[in-house]
KEVO-176250 format. One record per atom (N, C-alpha, C, O): x, y, z. Coordinates in steps of 0.05 Angstrom, whole numbers, plus 5000, padded with zeros to 4 digits. Layout:
XYZ ...
END
This chain:
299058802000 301258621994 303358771979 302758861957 305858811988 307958901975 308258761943 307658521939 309058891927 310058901905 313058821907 314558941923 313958621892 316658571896 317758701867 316458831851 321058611866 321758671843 322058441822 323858411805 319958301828 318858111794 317658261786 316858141766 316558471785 315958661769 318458801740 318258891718 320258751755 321858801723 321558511700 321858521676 320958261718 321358071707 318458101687 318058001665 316658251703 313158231695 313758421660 312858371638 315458621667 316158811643 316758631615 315658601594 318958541628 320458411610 318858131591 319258031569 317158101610 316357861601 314257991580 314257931556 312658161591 310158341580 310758421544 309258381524 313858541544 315358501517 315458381498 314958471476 316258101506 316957881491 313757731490 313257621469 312157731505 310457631493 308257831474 306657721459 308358061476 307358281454 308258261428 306958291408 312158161432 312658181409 311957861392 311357821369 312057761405 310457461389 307857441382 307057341361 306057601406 303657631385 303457791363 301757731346 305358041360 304758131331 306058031320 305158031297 308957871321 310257761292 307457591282 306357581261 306857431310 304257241292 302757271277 302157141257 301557561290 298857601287 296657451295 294557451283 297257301319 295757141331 292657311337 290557211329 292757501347 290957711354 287957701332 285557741336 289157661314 286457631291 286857371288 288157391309 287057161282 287456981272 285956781294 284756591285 286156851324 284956591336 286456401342 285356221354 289456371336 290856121352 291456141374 292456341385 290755911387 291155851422 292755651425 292255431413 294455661436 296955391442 297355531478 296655751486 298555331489 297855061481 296354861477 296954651465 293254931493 291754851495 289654991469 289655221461 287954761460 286054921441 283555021461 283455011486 281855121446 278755181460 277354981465 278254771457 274754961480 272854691479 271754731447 271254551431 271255001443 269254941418 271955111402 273855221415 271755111381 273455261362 272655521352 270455541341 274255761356 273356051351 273256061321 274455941304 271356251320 269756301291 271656501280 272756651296 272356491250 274456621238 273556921238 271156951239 275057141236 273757311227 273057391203 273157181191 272257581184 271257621160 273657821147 275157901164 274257901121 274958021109 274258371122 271958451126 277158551127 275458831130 277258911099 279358831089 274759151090 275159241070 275959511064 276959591042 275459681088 276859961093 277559961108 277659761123 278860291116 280560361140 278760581148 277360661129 278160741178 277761011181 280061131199 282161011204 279761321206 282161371228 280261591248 279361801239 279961521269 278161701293 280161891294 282561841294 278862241294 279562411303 279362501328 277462411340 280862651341 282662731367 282563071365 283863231352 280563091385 281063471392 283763491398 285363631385 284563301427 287763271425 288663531446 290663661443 286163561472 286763841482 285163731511 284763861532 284563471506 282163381536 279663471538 278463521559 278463511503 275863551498 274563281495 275363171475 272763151508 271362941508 271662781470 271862911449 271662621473 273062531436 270362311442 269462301419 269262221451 267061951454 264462041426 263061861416 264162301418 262062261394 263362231365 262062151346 266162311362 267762251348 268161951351 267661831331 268961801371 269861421369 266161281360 265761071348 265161381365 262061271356 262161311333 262361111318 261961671317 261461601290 263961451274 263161271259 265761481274 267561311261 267561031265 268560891247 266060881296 266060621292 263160561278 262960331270 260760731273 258460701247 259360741222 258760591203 260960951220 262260911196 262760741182 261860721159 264760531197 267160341186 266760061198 268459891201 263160061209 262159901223 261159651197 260059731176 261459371201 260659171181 262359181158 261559241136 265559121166 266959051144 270059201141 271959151127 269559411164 272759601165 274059581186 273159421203 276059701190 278659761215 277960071221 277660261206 277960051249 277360331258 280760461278 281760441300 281260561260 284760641276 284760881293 283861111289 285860761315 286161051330 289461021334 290860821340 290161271328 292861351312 295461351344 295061441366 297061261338 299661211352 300061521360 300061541385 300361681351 300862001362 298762171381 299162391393 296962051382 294762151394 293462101417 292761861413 292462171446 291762171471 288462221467 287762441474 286562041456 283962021465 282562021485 282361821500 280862341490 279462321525 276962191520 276062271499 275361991532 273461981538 271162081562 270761941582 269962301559 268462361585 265262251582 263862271602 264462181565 260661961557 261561661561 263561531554 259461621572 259261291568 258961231547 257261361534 260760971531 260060921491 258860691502 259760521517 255860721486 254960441482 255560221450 253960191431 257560141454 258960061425 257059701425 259059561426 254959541426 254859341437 253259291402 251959081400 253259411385 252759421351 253959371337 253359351314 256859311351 258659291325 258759011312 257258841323 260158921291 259558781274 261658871251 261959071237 263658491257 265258571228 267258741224 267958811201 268458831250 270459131249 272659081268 272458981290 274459151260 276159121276 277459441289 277759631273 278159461318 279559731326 281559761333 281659831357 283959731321 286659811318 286960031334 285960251327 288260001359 288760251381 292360281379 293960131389 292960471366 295560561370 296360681394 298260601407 294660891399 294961081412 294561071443 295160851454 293561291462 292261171489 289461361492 289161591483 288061251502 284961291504 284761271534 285061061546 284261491544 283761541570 281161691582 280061881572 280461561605 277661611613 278061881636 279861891653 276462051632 276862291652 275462221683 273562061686 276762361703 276662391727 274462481741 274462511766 272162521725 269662611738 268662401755 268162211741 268362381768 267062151786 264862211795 264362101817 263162351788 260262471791 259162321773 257362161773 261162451748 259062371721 258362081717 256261971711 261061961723 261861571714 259661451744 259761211749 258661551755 257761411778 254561441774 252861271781 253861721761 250861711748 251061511726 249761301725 252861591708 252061501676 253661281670 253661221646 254761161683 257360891668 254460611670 252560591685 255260481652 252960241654 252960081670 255059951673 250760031688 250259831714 250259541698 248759481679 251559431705 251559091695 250258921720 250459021743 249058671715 247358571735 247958451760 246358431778 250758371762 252758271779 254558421804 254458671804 255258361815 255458581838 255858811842 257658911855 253858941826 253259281827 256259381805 257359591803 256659151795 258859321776 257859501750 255659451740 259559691739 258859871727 260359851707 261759671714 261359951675 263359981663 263860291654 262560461666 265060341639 265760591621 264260561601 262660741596 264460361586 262560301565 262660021556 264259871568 260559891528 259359751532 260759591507 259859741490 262059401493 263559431468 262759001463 263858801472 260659051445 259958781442 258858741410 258958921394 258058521405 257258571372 257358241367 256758061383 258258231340 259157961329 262358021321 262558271319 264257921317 266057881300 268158131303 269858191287 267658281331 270058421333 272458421343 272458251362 275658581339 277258551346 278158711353 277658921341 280158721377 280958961391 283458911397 283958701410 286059151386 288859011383 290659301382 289559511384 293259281378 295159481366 296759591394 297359821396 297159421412 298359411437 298559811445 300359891460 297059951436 296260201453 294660171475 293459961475 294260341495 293760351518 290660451526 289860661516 289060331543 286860441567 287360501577 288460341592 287460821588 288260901619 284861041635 283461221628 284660791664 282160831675 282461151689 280261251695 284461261694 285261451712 284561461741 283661651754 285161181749 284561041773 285161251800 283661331818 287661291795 288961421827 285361561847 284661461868 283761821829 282161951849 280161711852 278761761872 279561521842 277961231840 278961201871 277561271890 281861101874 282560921902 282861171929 283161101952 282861431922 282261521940 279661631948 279261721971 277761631928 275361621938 273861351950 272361371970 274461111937 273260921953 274160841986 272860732004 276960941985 278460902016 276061182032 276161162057 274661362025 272161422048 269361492040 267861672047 269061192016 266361132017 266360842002 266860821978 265960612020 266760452011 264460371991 265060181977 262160481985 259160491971 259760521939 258460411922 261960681935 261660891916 261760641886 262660411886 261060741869 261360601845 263560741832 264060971828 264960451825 266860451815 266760331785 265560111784 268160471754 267060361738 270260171728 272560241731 268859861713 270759731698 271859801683 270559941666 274959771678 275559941653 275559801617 275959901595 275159611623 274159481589 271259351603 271459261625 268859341589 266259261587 265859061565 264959181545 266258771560 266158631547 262858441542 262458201546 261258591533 257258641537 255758411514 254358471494 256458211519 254658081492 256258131459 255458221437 259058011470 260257991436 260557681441 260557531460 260857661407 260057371401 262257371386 262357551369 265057161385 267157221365 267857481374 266557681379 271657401375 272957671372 275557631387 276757451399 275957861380 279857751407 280457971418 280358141400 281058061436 281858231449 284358241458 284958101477 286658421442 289558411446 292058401425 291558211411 293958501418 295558621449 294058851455 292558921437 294159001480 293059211497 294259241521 294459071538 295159481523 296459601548 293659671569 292159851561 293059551592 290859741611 292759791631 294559651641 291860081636 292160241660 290660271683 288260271678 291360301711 289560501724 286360431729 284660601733 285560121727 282460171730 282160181752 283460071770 279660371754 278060461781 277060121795 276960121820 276559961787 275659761793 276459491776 278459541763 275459181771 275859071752 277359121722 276059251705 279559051716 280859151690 278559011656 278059091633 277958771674 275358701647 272958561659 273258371675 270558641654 267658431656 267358401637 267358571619 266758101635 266057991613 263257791605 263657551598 261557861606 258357781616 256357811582 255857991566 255857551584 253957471559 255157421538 254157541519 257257251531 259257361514 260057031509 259556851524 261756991473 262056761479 264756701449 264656821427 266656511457 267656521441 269456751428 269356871406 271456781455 272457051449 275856971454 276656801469 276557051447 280057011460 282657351467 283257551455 283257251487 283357521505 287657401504 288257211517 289557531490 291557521484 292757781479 291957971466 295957711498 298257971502 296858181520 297358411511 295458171542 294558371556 296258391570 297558201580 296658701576 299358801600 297558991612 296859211603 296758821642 295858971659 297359071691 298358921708 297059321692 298059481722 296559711726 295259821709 296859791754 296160041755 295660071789 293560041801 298260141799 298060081836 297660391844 298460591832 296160361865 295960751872 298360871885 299960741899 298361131879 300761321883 301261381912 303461431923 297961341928 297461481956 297661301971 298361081961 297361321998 297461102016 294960912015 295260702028 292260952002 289960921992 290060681978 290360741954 289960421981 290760281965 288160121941 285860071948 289360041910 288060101894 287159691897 288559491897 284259731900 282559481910 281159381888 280859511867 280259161891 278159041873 279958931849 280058681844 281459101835 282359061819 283158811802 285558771798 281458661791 281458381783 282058381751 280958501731 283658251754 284558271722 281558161700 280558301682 280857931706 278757881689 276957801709 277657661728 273657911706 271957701718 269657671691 268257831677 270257271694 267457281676 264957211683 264557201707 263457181670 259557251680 258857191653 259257321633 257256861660 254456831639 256756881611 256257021591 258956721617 259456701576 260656401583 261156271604 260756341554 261956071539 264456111526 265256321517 265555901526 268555851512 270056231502 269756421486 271656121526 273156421524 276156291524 276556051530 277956441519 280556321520 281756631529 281056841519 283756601549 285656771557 289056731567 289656621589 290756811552 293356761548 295256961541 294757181531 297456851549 300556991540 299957311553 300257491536 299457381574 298857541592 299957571615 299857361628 301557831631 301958011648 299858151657 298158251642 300158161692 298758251705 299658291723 300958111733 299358521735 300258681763 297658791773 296458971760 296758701793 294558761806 293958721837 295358641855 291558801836 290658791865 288958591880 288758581904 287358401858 285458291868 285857981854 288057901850 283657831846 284057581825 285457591799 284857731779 286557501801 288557511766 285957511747 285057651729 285357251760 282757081740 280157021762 280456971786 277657041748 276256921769 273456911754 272057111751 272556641744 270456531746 266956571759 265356401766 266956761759 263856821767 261456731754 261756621733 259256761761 256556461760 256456501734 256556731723 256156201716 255656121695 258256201675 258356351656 259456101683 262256141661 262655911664 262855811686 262855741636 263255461626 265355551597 265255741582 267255291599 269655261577 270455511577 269655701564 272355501594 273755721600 277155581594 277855351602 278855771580 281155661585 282755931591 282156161585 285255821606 286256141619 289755921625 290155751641 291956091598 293955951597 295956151587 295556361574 298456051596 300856251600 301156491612 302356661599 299856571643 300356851655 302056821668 303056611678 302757111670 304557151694 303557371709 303657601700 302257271740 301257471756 302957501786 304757381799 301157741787 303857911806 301658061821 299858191809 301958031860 299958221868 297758071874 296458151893 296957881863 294157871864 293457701887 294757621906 289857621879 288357321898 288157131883 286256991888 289457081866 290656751854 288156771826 286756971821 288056491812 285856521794 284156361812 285156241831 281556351807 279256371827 277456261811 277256261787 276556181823 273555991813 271356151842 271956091865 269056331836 267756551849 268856731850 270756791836 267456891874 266556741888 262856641880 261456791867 261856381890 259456311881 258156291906 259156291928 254656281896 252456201923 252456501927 251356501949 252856691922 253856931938 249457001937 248357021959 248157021917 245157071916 242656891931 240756801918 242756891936 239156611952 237256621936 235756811937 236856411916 235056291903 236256321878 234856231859 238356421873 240456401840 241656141843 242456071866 241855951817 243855791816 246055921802 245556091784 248055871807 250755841794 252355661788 253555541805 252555591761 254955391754 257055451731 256955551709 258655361745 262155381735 262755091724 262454901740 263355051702 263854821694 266254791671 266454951653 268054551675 269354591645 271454761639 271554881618 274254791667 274955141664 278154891666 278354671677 280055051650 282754881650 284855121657 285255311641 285755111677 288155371685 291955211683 293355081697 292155311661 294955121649 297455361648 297055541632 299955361665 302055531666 301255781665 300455931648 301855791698 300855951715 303856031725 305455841725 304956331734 306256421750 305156511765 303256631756 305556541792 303456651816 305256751828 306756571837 306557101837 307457231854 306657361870 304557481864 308057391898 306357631917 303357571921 301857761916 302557381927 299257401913 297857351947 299357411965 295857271953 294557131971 293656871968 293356751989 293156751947 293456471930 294156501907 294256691892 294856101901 294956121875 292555981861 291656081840 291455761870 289755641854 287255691875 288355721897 284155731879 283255831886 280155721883 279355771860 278655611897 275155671898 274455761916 275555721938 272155911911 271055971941 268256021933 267556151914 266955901949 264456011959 262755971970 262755741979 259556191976 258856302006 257256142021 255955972008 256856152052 255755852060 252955952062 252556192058 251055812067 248955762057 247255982085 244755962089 248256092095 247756372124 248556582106 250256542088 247556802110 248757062100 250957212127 250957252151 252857252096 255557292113 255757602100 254657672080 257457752116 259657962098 262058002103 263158032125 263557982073 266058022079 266958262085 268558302103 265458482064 266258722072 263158882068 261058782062 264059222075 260959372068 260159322048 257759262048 261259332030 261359301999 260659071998 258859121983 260458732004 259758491999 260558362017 262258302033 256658332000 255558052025 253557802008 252357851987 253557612018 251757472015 251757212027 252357152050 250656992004 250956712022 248456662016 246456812014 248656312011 244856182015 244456121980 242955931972 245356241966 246256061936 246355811932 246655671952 246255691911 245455391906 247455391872 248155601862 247855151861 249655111837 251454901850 251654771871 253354921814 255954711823 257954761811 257854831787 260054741823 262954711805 264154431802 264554261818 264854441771 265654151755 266854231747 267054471741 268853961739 270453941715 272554221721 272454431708 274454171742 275854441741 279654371749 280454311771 280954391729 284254341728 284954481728 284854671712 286654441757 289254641753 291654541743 291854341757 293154541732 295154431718 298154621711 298754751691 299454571732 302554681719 302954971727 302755161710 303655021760 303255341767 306655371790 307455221808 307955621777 309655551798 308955841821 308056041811 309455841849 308356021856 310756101872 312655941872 310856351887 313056541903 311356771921 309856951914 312256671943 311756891960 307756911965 306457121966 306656681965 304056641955 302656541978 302656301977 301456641999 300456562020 299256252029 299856132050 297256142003 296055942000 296455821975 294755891959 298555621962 298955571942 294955481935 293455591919 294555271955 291155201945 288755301959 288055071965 288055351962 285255471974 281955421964 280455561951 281855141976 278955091972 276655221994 276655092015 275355371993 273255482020 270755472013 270255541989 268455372029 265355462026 264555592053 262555542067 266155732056 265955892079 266256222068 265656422082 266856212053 268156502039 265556712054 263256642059 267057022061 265857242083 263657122104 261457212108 265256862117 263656752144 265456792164 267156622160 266056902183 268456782211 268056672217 269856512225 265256612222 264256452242 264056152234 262056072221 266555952241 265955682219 263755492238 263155272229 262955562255 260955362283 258455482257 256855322248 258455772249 255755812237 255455732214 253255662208 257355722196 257755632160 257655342173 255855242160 258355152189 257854922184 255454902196 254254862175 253854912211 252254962212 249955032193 247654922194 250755222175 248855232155 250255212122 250155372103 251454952128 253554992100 252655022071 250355052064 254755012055 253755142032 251254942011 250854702011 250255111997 247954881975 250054831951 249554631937 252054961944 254054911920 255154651933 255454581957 255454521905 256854261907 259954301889 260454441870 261354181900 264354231886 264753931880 264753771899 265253831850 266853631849 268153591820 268553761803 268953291819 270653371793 273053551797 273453671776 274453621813 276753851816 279953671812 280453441820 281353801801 284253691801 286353901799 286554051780 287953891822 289854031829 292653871815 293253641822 293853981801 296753791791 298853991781 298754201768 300653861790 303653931790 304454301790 304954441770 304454381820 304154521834 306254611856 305854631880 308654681842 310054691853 311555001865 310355181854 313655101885 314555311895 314755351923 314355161938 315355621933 314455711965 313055921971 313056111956 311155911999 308456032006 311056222014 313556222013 308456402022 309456632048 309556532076 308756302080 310256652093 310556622120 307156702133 306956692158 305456742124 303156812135 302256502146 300756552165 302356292143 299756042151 302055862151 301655622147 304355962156 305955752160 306455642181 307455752200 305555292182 307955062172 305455022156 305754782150 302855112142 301455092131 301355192100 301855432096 300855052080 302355112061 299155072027 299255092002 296855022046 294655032027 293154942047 294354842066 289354952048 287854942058 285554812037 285154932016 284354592041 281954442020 279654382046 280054202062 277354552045 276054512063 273354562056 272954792048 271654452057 268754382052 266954442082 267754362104 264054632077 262454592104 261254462103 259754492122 260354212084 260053962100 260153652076 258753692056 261353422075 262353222063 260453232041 261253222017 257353272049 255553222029 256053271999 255753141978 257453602010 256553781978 259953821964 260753991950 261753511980 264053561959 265153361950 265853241970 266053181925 267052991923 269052951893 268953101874 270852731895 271852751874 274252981866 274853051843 275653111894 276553271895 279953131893 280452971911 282253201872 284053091875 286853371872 286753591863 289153191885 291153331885 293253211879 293453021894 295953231858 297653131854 300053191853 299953441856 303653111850 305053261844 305053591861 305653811852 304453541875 304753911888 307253871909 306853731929 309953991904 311454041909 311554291927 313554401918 310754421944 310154701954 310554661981 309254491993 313054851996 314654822017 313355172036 311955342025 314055172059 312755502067 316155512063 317655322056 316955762069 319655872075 321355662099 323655562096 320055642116 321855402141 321355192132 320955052151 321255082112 321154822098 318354622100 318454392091 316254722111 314254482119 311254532088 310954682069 309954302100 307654322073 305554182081 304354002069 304854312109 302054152115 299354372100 299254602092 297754142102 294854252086 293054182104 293153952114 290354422115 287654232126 285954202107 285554352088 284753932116 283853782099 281453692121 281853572142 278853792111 275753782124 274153762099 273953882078 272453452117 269253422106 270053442076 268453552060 273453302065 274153222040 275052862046 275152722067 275452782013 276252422020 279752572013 280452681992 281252522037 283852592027 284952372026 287352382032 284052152019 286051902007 286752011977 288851961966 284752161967 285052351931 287052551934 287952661913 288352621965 290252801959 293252731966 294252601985 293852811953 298052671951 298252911966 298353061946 298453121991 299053232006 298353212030 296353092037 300053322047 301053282077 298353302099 298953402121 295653212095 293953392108 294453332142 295653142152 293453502152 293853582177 289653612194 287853582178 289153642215 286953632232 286653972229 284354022235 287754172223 287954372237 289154532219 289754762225 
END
């Protein structure tokens, strides 16, 4: 998908909301507007020193230097890495100890290009063969000072364009922290996912400015701004994103989720899955509120999917189907979109072609409780006079599904929706047979 030039707008915006989070200092403090959390984030504690990580500063591996200084200044300090300085990382850090500290990143911290090494040694997480750089969890930490992650993505997207197998690592690993905030932060360049966030709870993720498109004709994939996994009440806001894949996206067992004020660019809309993807895992998504949304260039904007109850593949890299769970309790609320293939996209067909076979063997996930509202803009020309798609493989496993206020035209002016094995008297749009 081409990149347009809302990308200056993505800049500009990326700016002004950096600079509001530090006049605030929202970043430590935990305030979420407009919406609060389901549960309320735990304050942080008093830090009582400073350290400052040293820098060979020549592209000598710096990762046993960021360890001892974060034991150092671990349970009660600020760990600074200095505005003048270019941090290499070539070890996996298992930081998942910390406690009570906060890491003030001035500077930029960049992961080296070995792709031997990150493909033996980066940490396997349990979820679809993803991997990270490292591992950064604890109680009560904070991660801020709008300096930069650079994944050093580019040899990443041209190695996976001729092996589609290869492991690719996340470039922030968010591993079982409890309390904390993550932001402002510049990421660069990840080889894969820009954050996983798995086991984790009660975190708030604010002022992230994410990009990083490849240089080659190789184009840079996967790239999902956030996916979460197995955490509770997370909050994500006042965020830019230029990417390749889901802005946002909901993976099994992510409950009270809030995800408010982005502006994405590039992407597959925010996403609920994909789910069912395992046979004999449940998955449930419950409780997730997606409030002012910009959606550009994207392939959707508001988004569920998932796999029918046959094993499917979408690609070499992923497959599945035959999963069981549910999605509840899920609002979309207040998104304007441009140039966006599918303003809505409901599927339980997700990596099936074959829809005679997904209905056939449709999905064990049940979808209900859903509300689509005030939803306005124009698609792309791809599915046009078609302008969103809400489709279930079979009536059983969907109900309670509503739509309101959606204003959303294709380019030649029309706004039909298919609408299958749903009650579309719940939807205030145009549905169509087809």
């Amino acid at each position: 998908m081409k990149v347009s030039n809302v990308l200056t707008q993505a800049i500009g915006l990326t700016l002004s909301l950096t600079a509001a989070v530090e006049a605030s200092g929202s970043s430590r403090s935990g305030a979420c507007h407009p919406h609060q959390p389901f549960h309320p984030l735990p304050p942080s504690q008093v830090r009582h020193r400073t350290c400052h990580v040293p820098s060979h500063g020549d592209g000598t591996d710096d990762s046993a230097n960021i360890l001892s200084t974060l034991r150092k200044c671990n349970n009660g300090g600020k760990v600074v890495f200095d505005a003048d300085k270019t941090y290499t990382v070539g070890k996996a850090m298992d930081m998942t100890f910390l406690k009570h500290v906060d890491l003030e990143i001035l500077g930029t911290i960049q992961f080296t290009n070995d792709t031997d090494y990150w493909q033996a040694n980066a940490f396997k997480q349990v979820y679809q063969n993803a991997t990270t750089f490292f591992q950064l969890g604890g109680t009560d930490v904070n991660v801020y000072g709008d300096g930069t992650l650079d994944g050093n993505g580019q040899v990443w997207y041209d190695l996976y364009a001729s092996d589609a197998l290869v492991l690719r690592p996340v470039l922030v690993g968010i591993i079982g922290l409890h309390g904390g905030t993550i932001g402002p932060l510049k990421l660069r360049y990840s080889p894969q996912w820009y954050h996983f966030v798995a086991n984790s709870s009660d975190v708030l993720f604010e002022g992230i400015d994410i990009s990083g498109f490849s240089k080659s004709k190789n184009t840079a994939k996967n790239t999902d701004g956030w996916d979460i996994y197995r955490s509770d009440n997370i909050v994500i806001q006042d965020s830019v994103i230029n990417n390749g894949d889901d802005c946002v996206s909901f993976k099994p067992n992510s409950t009270n989720v809030i995800v408010q004020n982005l502006h994405c660019n590039g992407s597959h809309g925010i996403s609920v899955g994909s789910l069912g993807q395992y046979k004999n895992e449940v998955d449930i998504v419950e409780n997730i509120l997606v409030y002012n949304i910009s959606m550009f260039n994207a392939s959707d904007g508001a988004r569920i999917k998932v796999w029918p109850g046959v094993a499917s593949a979408l690609s070499t890299d992923l497959q599945g189907g035959g999963g069981s769970g549910s999605v509840k309790n899920i609002t979309y609320d207040t998104m304007t979109i441009q140039n966006v293939d599918y303003a809505i996209e409901v599927t339980q067909c997700y990596g099936q072609s074959n829809l005679t076979l997904c209905n056939e063997y449709p999905s064990s996930m049940t979808i209900s409780d859903v509300h689509f509202k005030n939803i306005k803009g124009t698609t792309s020309r791809k599915y046009d006079p078609h302008v969103g798609t809400i489709v279930c493989s079979s009536p059983n496993v969907c109900s309670d599904i509503y739509a309101s206020e959606i204003a959303v035209k294709s380019p030649k002016g029309y706004n039909a929706f298919t609408c299958t094995n749903v009650d579309d008297s719940l939807l205030a749009v145009n549905c169509t047979s087809s």
